[in-house]
BAKOL-573308 format. One record per residue: residue in one letter; residue number from 1; x, y, z of N, C-alpha, C in turn. Coordinates in Angstrom, 2 decimals, decimal comma. Layout:
REM BAKOL-573308
 res   n     nxx     nyy     nzz    caxx    cayy    cazz     cxx     cyy     czz
   A NUM       X       Y       Z       X       Y       Z       X       Y       Z
...
REM end
This chain:
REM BAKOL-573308
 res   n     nxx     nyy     nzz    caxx    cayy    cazz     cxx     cyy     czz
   X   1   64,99  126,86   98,41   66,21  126,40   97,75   67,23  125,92   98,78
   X   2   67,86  124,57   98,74   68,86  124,31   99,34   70,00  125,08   99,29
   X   3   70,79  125,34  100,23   72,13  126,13  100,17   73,11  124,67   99,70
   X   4   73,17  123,81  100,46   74,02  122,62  100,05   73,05  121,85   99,65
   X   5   73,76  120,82   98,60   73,34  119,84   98,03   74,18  118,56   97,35
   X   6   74,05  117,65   97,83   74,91  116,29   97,70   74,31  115,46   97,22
   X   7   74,64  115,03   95,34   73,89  114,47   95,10   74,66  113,00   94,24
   X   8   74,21  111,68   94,79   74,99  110,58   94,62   76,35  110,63   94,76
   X   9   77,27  111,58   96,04   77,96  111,72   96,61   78,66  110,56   96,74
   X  10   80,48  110,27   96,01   81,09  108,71   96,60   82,44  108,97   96,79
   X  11   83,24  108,19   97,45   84,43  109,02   97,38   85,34  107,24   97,62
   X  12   85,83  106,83   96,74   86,48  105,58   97,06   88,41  105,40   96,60
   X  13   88,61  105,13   98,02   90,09  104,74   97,93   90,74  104,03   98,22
   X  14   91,09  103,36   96,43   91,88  102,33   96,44   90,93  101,41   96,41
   X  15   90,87  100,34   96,95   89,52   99,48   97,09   88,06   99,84   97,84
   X  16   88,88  101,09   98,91   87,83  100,94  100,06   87,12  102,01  100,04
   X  17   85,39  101,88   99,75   84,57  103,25   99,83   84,40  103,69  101,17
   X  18   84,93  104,63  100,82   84,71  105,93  101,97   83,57  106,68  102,26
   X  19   83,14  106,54  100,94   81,37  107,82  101,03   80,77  106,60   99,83
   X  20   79,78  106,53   99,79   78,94  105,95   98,76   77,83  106,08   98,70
   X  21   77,44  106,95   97,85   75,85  107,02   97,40   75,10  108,61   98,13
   X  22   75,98  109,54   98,55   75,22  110,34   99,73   74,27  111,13   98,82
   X  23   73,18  110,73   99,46   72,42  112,11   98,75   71,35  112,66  100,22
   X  24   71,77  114,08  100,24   71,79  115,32  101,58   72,06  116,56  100,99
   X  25   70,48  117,44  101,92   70,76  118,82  101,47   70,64  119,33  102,81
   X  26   71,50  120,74  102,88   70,71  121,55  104,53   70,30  122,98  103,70
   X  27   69,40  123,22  104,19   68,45  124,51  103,58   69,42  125,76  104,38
   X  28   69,42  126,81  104,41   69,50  128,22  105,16   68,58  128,51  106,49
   X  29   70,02  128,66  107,38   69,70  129,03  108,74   69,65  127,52  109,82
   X  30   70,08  126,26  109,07   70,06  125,15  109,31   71,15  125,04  110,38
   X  31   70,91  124,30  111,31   72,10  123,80  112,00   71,76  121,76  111,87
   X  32   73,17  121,26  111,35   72,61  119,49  110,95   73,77  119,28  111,40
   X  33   73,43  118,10  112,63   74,65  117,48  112,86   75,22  116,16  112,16
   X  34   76,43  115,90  111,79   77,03  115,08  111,28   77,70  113,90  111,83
   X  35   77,03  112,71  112,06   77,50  111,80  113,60   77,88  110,29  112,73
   X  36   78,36  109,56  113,83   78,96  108,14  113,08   79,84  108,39  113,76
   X  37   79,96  106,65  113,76   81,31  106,33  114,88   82,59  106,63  113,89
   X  38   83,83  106,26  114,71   85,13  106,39  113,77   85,20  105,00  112,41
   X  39   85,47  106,43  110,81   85,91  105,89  110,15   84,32  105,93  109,23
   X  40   83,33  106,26  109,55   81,92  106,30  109,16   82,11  107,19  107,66
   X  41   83,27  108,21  107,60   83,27  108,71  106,48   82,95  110,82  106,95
   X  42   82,84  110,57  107,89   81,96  112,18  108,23   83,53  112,99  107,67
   X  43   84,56  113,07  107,78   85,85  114,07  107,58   85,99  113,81  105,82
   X  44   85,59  112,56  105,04   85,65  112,46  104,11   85,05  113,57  103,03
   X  45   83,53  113,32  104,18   82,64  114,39  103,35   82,97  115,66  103,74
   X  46   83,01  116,68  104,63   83,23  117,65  104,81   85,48  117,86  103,89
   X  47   85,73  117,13  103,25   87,05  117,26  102,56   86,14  117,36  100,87
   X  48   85,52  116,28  100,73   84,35  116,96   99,19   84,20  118,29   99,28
   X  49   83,34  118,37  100,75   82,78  119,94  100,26   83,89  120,89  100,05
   X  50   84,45  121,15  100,73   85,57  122,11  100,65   86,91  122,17   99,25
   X  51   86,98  120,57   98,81   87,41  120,77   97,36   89,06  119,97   97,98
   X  52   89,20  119,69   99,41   90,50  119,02   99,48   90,31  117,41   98,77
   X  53   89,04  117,06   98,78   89,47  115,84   97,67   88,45  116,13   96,97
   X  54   88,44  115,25   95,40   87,35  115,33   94,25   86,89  113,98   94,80
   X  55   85,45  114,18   94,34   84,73  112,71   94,44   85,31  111,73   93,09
   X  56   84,31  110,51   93,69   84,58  109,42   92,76   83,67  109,47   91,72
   X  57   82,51  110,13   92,08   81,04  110,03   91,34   80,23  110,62   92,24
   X  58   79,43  111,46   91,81   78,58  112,44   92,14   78,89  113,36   92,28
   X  59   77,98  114,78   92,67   78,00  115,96   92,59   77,61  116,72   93,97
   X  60   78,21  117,86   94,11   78,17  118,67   95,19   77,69  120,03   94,91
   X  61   76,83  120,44   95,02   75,93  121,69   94,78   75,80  122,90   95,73
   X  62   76,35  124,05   95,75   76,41  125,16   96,93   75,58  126,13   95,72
   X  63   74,61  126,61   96,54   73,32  127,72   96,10   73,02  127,23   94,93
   X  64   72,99  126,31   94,34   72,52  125,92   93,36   74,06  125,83   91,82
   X  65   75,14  126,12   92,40   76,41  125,69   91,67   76,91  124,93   91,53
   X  66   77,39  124,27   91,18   78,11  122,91   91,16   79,32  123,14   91,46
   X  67   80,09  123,18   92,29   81,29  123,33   92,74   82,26  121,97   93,26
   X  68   81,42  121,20   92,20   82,39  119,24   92,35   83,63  119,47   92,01
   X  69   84,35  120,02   91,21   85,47  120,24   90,52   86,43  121,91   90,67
   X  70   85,84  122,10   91,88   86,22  123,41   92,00   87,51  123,47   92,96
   X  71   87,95  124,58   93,52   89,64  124,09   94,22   89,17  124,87   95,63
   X  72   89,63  124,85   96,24   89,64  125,08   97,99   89,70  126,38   98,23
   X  73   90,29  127,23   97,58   90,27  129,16   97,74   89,00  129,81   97,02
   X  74   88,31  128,31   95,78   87,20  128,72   95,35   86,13  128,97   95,87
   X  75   86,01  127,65   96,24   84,61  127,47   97,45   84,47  128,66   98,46
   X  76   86,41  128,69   98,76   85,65  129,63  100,43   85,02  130,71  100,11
   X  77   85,62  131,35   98,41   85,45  132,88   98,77   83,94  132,66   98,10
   X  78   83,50  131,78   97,62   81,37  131,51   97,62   80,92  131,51   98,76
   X  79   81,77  131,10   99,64   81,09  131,38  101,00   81,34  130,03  102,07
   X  80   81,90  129,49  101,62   81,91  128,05  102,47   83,49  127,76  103,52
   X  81   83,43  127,99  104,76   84,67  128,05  105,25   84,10  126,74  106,66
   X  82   85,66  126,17  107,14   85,60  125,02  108,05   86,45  125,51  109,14
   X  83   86,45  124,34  109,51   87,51  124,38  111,15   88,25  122,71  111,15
   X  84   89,01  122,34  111,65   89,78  120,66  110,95   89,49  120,62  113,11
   X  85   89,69  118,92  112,64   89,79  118,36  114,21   90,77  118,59  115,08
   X  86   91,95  118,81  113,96   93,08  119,60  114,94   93,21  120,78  114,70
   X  87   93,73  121,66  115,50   93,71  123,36  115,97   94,98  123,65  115,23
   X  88   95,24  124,58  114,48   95,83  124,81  113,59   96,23  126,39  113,51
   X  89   96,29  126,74  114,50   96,66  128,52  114,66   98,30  128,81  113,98
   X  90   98,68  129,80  113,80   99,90  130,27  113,61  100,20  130,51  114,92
   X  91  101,24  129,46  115,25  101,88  129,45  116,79  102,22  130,71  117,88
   X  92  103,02  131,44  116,79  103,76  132,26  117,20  103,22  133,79  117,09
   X  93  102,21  133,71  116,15  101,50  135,23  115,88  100,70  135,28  117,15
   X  94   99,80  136,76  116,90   99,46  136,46  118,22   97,48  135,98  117,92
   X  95   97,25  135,81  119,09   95,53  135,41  118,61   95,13  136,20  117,47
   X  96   95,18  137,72  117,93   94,38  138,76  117,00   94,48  138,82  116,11
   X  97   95,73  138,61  115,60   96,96  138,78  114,53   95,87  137,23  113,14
   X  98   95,87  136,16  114,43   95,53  134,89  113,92   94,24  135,13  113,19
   X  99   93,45  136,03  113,68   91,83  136,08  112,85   91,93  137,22  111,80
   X 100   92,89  138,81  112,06   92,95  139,17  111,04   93,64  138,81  109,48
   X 101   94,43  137,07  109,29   94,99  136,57  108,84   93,71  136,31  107,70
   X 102   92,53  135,25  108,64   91,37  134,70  108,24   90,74  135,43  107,58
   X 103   90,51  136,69  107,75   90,08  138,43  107,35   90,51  138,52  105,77
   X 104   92,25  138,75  105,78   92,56  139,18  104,88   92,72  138,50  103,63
   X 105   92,87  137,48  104,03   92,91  135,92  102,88   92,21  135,57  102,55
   X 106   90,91  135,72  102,79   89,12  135,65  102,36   88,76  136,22  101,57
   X 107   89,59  137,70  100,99   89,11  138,71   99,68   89,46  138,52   98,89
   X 108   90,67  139,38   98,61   91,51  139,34   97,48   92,76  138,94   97,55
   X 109   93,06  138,26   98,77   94,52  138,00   98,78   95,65  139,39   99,18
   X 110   95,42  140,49   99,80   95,63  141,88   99,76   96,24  142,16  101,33
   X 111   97,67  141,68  101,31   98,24  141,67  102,55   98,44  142,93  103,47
   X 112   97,90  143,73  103,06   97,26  145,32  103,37   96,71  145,29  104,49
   X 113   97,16  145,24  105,86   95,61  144,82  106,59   94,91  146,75  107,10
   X 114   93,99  146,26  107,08   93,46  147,54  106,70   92,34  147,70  108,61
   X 115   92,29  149,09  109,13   91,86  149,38  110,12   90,51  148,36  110,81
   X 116   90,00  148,15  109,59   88,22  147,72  109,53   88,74  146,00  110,15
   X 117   89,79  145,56  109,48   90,22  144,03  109,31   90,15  144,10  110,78
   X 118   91,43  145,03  111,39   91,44  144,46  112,97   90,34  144,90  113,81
   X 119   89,77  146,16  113,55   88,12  146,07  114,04   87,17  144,91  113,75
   X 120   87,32  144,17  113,10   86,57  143,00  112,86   87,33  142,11  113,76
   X 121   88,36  141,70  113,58   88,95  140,08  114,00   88,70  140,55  115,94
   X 122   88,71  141,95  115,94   88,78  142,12  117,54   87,27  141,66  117,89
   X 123   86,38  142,32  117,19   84,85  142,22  117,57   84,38  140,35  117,72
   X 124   85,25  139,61  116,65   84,80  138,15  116,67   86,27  137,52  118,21
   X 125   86,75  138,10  118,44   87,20  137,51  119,58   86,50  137,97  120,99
   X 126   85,95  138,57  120,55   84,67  139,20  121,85   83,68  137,76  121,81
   X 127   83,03  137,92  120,82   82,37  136,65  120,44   82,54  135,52  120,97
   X 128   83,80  135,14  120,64   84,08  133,65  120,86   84,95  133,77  122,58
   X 129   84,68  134,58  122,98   84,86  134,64  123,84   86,46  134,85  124,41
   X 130   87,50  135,48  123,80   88,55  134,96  124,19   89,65  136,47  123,42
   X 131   88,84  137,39  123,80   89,20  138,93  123,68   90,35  139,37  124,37
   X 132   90,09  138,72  125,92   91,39  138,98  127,10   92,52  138,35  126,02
   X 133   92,84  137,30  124,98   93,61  136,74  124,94   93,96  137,01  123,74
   X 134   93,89  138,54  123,36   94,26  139,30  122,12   95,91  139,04  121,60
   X 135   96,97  139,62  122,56   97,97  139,60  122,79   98,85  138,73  122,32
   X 136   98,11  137,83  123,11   99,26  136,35  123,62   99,25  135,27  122,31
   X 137  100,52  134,92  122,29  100,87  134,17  120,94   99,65  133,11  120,97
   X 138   99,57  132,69  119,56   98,49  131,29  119,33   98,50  130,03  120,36
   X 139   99,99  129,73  120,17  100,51  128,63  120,78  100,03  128,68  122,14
   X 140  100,01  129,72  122,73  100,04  129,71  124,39   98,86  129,42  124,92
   X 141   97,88  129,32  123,61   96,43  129,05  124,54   95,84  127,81  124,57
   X 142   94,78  127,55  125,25   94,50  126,11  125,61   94,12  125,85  124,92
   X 143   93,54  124,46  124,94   92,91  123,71  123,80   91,50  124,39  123,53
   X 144   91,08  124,13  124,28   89,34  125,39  124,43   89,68  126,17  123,87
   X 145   90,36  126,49  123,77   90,95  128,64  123,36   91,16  128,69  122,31
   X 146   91,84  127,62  121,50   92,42  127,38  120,46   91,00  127,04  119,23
   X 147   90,49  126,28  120,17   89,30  125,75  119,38   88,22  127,11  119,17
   X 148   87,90  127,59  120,09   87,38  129,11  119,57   87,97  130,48  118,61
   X 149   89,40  130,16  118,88   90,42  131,01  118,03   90,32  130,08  116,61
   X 150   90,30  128,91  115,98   89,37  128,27  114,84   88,56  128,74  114,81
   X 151   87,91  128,56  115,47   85,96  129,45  115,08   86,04  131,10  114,57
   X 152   86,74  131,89  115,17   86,80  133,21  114,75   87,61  133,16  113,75
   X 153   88,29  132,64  113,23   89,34  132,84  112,34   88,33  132,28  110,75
   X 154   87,50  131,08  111,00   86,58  130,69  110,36   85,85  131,43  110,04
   X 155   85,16  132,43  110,92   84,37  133,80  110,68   84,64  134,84  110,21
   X 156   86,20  135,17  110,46   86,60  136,00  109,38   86,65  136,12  108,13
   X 157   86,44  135,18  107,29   86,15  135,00  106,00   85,16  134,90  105,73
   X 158   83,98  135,44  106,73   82,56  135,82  106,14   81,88  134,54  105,90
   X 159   81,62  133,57  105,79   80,71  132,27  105,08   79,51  132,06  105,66
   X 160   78,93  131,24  104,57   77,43  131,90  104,59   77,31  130,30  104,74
   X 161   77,80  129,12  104,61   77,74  127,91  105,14   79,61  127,64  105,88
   X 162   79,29  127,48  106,95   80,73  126,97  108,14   80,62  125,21  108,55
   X 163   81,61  124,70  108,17   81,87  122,92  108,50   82,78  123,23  109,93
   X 164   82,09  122,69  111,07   82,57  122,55  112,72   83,28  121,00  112,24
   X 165   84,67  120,88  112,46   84,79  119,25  112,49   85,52  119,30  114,21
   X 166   84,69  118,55  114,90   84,35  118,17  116,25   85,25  119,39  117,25
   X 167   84,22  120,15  117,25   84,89  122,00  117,50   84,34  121,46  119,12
   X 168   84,44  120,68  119,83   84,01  120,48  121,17   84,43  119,29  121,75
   X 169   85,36  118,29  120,89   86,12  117,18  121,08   86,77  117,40  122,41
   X 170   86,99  116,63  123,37   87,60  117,20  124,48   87,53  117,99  125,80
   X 171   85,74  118,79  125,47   85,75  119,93  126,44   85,10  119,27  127,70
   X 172   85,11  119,79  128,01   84,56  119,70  130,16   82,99  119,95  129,92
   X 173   82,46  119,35  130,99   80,73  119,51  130,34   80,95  121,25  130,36
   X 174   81,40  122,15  131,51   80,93  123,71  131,54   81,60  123,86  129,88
   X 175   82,46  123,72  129,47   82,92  124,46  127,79   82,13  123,83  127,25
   X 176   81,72  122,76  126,97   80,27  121,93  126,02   79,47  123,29  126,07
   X 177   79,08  123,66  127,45   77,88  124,26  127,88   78,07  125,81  126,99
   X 178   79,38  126,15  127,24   79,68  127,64  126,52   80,10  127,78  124,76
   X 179   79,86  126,17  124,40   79,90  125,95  123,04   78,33  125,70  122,45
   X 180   77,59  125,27  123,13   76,10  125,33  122,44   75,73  126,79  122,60
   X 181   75,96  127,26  123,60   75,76  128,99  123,25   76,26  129,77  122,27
   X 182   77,68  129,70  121,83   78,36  130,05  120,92   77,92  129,87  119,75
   X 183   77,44  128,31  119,56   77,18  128,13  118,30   76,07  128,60  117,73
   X 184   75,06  128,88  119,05   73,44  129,11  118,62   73,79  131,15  118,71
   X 185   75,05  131,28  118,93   74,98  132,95  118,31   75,56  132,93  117,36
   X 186   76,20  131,90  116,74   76,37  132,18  115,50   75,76  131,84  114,22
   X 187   74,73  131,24  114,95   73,47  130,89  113,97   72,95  132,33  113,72
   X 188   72,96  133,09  114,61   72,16  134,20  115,22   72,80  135,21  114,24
   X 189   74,34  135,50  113,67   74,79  135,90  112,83   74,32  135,12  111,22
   X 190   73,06  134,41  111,06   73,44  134,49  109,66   73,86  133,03  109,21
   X 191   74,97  132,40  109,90   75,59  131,41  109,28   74,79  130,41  109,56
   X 192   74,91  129,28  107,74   74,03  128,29  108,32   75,52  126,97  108,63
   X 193   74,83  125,87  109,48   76,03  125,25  110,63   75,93  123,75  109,85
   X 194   77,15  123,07  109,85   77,23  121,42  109,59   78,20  120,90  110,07
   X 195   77,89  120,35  111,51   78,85  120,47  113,06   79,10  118,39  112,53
   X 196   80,14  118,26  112,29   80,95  116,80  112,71   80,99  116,70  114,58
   X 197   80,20  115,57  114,71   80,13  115,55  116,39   80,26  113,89  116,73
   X 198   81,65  113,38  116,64   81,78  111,81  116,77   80,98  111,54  118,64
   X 199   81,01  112,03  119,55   80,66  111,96  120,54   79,33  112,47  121,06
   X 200   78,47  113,10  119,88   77,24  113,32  120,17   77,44  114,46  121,43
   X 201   78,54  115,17  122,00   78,37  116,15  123,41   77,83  117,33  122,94
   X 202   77,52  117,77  121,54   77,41  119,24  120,86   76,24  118,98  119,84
   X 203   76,06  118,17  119,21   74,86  118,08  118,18   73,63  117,73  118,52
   X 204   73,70  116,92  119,10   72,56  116,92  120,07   71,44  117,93  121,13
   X 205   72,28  118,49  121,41   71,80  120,18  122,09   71,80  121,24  120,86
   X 206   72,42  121,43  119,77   71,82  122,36  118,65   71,12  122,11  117,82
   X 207   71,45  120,51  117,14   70,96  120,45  115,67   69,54  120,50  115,51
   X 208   69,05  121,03  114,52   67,93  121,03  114,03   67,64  119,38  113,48
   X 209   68,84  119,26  112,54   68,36  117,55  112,04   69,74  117,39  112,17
   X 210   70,05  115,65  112,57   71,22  115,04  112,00   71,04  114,33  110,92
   X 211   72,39  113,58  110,58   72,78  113,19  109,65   73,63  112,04  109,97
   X 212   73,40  110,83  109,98   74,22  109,56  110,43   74,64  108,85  108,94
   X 213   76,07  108,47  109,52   77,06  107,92  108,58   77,26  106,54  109,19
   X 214   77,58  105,54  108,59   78,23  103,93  108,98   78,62  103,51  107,54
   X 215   80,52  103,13  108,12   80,86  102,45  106,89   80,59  103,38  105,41
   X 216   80,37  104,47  105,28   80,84  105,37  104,09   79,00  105,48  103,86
   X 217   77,99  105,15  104,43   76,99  105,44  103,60   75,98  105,86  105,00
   X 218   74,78  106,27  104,72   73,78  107,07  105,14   72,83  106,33  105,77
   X 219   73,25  106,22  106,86   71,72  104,97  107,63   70,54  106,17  108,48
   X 220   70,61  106,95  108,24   69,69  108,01  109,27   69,67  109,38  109,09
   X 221   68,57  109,77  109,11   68,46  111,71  108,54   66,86  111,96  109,26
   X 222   67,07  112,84  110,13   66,11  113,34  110,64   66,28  114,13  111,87
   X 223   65,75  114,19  112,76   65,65  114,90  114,55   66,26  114,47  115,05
   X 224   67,04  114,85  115,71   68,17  113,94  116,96   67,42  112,62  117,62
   X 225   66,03  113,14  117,55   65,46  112,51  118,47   64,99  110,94  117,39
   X 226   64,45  111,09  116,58   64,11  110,33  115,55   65,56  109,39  114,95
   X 227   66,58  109,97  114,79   68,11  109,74  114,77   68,24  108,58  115,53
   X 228   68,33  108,92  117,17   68,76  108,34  118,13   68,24  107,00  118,34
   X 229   67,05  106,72  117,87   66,19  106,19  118,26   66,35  104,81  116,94
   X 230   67,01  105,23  115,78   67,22  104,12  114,88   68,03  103,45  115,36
   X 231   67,54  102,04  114,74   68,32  100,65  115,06   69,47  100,69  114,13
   X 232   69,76  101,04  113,02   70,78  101,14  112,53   72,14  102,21  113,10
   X 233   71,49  103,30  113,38   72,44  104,17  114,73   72,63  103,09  115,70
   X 234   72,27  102,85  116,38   72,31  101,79  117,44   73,47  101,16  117,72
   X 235   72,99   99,97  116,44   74,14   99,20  116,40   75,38   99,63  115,59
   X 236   75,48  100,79  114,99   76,69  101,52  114,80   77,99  102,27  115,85
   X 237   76,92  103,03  116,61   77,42  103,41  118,04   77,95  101,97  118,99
   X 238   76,72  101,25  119,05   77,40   99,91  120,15   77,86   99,11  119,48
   X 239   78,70   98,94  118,15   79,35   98,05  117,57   78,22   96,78  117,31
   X 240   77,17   96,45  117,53   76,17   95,67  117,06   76,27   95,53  115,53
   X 241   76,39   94,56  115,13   76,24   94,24  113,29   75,14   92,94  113,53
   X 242   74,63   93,11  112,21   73,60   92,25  111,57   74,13   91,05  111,75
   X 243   73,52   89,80  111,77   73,45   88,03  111,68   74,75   88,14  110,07
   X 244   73,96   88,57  108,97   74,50   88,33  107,76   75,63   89,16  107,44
   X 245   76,13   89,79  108,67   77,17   90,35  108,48   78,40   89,83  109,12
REM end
């Protein structure tokens, strides 16, 4: 059984389609990267899944639910939580503070934080590596830091499918290097992965299969390797278009 499922997936605004026609599933325990140059539609779709926009036509399926018409606190607490391209911490709280937030807002809404909460949000900043930096307000940490303080805060709400939107944008090859590790332990927890990677520095070293976008629709689904290797990727990445185009 597919965990996700996208079926005749479209999302059009105003005149201009954004998504058209997607039909894509990732099974459990999957890691699928999500690639296309800028504007391909990849933030469109990962805004479907999550319920920040309704499609135009088609349907979106989590464990076999239909959750096309469902609202954004719905989805997560089924299990489906993200990370956005920009870092989005509470500035001023402090890191720890920032994941037991993710913790407590994932249940019942129960501003209670309870012993277990900060035993958890502490154990996922071990994780993501960035435990020393319990303390210190959100704001104060780097971009790297920030981007892993997303990731744990993402994990605090438990999800059993997590959307990466380009959780490695930016890094130095060594943080690339300490982000394919990261990600392949958090495969290792359970979660299955659907990493947005406009630069190919992160999907490429995890994914099991990608998933290529151009212009709102689906030119490629398979192995990175099989991926890479299409002429329609190709000339998407090197700006190459068709004679009749």
């Amino acid at each position: 059984m597919s965990l996700l499922k996208l079926e005749a997936l479209s999302k059009k605004f105003g005149d201009h389609w954004a998504l058209r026609d997607i039909e894509f599933s990732i099974n459990p325990g999957e890691i699928v990267g999500l690639v296309g140059p800028n504007g391909a539609g990849k933030t469109t779709m990962f805004n479907l899944i999550t319920g920040r926009h309704k499609p135009s036509s088609g349907r979106v399926l989590f464990a076999d639910k239909d959750i096309t018409h469902c609202k954004p606190h719905e989805i997560r607490r089924l299990g489906i939580s993200r990370t956005f391209q920009s870092s989005r911490p509470f500035a001023k709280m402090s890191t720890l503070k920032n994941v037991v937030a993710g913790r407590i807002f994932s249940t019942d809404f129960d501003l209670f934080t309870r012993p277990s909460d900060i035993e958890t949000a502490a154990q996922l900043l071990e994780l993501v590596g960035i435990a020393h930096k319990a303390k210190l307000p959100a704001g104060e940490l780097t971009l790297s830091e920030q981007r892993r303080l997303d990731l744990a805060r993402a994990l605090a709400t438990q999800p059993r499918l997590l959307l990466l939107d380009e959780v490695a944008a930016g890094f130095s090859p060594v943080a690339v290097k300490q982000a394919v590790e990261l990600v392949l332990r958090v495969r290792e927890r359970g979660v299955t992965l659907f990493i947005i990677d406009h630069f190919l520095t992160l999907s490429l070293r995890v994914s099991d299969r990608l998933l290529a976008l151009d212009r709102g629709e689906k030119v490629a689904e398979g192995s990175p390797q099989e991926v890479m290797r299409n002429r329609e990727v190709i000339r998407a990445y090197l700006g190459m278009r068709r004679k009749d185009e």
